[in-house]
C-alpha positions as CSV (number, residue, x, y, z in Angstrom):
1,X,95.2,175.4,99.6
2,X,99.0,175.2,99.7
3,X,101.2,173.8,97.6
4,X,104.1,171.3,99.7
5,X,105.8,169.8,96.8
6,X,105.7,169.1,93.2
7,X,107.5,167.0,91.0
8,X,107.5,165.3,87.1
9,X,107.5,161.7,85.9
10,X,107.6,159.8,89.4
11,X,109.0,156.2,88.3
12,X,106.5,154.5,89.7
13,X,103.6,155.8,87.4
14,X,102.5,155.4,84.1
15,X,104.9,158.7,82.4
16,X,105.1,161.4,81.9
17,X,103.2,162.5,84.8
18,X,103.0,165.3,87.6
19,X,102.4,164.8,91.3
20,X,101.9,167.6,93.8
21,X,101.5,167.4,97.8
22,X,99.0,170.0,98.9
23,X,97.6,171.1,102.4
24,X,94.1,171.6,102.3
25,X,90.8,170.9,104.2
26,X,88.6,170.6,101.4
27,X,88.0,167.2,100.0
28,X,88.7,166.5,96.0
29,X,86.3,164.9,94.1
30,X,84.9,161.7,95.4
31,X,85.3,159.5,92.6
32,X,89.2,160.5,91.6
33,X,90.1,159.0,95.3
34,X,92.2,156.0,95.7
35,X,93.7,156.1,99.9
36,X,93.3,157.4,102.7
37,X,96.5,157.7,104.9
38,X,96.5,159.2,108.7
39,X,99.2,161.4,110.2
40,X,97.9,160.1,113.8
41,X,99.2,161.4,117.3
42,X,98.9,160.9,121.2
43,X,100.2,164.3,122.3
44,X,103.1,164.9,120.6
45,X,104.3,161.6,119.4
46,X,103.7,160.6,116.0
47,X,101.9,157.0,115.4
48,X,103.5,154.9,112.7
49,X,103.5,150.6,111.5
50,X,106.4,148.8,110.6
51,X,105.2,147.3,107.3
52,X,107.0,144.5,105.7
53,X,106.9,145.7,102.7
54,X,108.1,149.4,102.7
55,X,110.0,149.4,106.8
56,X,108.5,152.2,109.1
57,X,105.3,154.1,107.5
58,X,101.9,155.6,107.9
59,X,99.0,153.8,108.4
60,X,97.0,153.3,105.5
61,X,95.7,152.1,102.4
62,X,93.4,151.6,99.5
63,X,89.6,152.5,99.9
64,X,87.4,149.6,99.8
65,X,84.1,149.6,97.7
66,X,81.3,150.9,99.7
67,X,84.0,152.6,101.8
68,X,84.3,156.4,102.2
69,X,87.6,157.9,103.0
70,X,87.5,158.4,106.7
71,X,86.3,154.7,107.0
72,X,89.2,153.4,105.0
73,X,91.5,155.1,107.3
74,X,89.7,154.4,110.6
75,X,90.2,150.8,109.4
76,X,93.9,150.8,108.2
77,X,95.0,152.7,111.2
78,X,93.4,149.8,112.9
79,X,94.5,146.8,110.9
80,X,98.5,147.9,110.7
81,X,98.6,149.7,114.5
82,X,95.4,148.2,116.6
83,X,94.7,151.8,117.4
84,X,91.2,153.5,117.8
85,X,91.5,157.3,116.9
86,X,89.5,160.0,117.2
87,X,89.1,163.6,115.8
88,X,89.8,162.9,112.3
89,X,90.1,166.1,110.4
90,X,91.2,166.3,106.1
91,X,95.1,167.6,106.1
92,X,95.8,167.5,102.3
93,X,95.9,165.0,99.9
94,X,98.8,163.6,96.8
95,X,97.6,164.8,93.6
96,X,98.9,162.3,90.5
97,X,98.4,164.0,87.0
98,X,98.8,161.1,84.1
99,X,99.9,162.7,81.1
100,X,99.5,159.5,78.5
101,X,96.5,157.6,77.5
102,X,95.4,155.5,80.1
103,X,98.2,152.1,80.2
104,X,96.0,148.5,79.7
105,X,95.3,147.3,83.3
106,X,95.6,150.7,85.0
107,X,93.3,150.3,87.6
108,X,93.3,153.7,89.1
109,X,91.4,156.8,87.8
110,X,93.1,158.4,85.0
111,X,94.0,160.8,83.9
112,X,93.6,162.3,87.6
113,X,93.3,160.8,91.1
114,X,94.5,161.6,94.7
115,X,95.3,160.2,98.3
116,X,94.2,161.5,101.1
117,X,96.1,162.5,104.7
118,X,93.9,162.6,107.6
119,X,95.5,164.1,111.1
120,X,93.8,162.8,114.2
121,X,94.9,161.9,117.9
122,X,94.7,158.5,119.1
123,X,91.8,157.7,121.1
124,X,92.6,154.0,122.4
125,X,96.0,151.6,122.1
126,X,94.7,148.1,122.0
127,X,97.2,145.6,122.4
128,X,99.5,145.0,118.8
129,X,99.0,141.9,116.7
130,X,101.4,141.5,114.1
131,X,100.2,140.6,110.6
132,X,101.8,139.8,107.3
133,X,101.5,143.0,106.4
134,X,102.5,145.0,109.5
135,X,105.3,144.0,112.1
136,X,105.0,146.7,114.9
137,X,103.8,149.5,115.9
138,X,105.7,152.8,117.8
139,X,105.0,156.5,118.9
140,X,107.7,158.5,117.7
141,X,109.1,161.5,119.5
142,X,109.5,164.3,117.5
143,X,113.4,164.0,117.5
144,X,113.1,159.8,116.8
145,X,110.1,160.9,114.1
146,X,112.7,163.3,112.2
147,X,115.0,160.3,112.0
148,X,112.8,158.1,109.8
149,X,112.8,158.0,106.2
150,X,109.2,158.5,105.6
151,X,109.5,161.9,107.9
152,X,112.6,163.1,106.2
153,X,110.4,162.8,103.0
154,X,107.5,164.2,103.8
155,X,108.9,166.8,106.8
156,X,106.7,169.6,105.9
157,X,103.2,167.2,105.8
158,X,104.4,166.2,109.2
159,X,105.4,169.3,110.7
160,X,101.6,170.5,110.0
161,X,100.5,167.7,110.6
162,X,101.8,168.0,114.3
163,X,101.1,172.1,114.8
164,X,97.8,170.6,114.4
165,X,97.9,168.0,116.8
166,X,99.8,170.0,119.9
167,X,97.4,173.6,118.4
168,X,100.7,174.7,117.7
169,X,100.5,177.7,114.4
């Protein structure tokens, strides 16, 4: 387990709060699980949608009931980028900390939950079909991948991320 990044009272949750990104293969507890995001790649270049909602991202999303974490992202991947993948492996996971009673309506578990990042390689390209939700898809070099936001945010998630993917160490 390694510790990426940590931070306190992140606007967009119930406060205060703590959030940390860690690197590690083993999977938290079932229950506190909310996503299941994939860091996917074919060779070196780095597979991301173009969601309307939030620009370029990673493919994504909330798990389903019934679902278990590497079927949520096996579908997302495939709903927002019409790409199969293969050789899904647990990278690390966000780590949200709720520091308050639980807020009326807060559907997520409380006071502790997570999201998953899965790294993988992309098996198949299908052809893209844009949805509400997602606009396009692309394969970022590594040079265009450093350029986008999401990247720039989470550089050190994506750099092992892609050691991974190209058995670099």
């Amino acid at each position: 387990m390694k510790i990426l990044n940590m931070q306190t009272n992140i606007e967009w949750l119930p406060m205060p709060n703590q959030y940390q990104l860690v690197l590690d293969d083993q999977m938290p507890p079932a229950q506190l699980i909310t996503a299941a995001l994939g860091l996917i790649f074919d060779g070196n270049r780095f597979l991301m949608t173009q969601l309307t909602s939030r620009g370029w991202d990673i493919p994504g999303g909330h798990i389903e009931p019934g679902e278990t974490p590497e079927q949520t992202v096996c579908r997302e991947i495939w709903e927002e980028t019409r790409v199969h993948v293969r050789n899904l492996s647990l990278l690390g996971y966000d780590k949200f900390v709720i520091q308050a009673p639980k807020p009326p309506g807060y559907k997520y578990p409380h006071p502790i939950s997570y999201q998953l990042f899965y790294w993988g390689h992309v098996d198949r390209l299908e052809p893209f079909v844009a949805t509400e939700e997602a606009l396009a898809r692309r394969l970022f070099a590594p040079d265009e991948a450093h350029q986008t936001k999401w990247v720039q945010r989470g550089k050190a998630l994506y750099e092992a991320a892609l050691a991974l993917a190209t058995n670099r160490s």
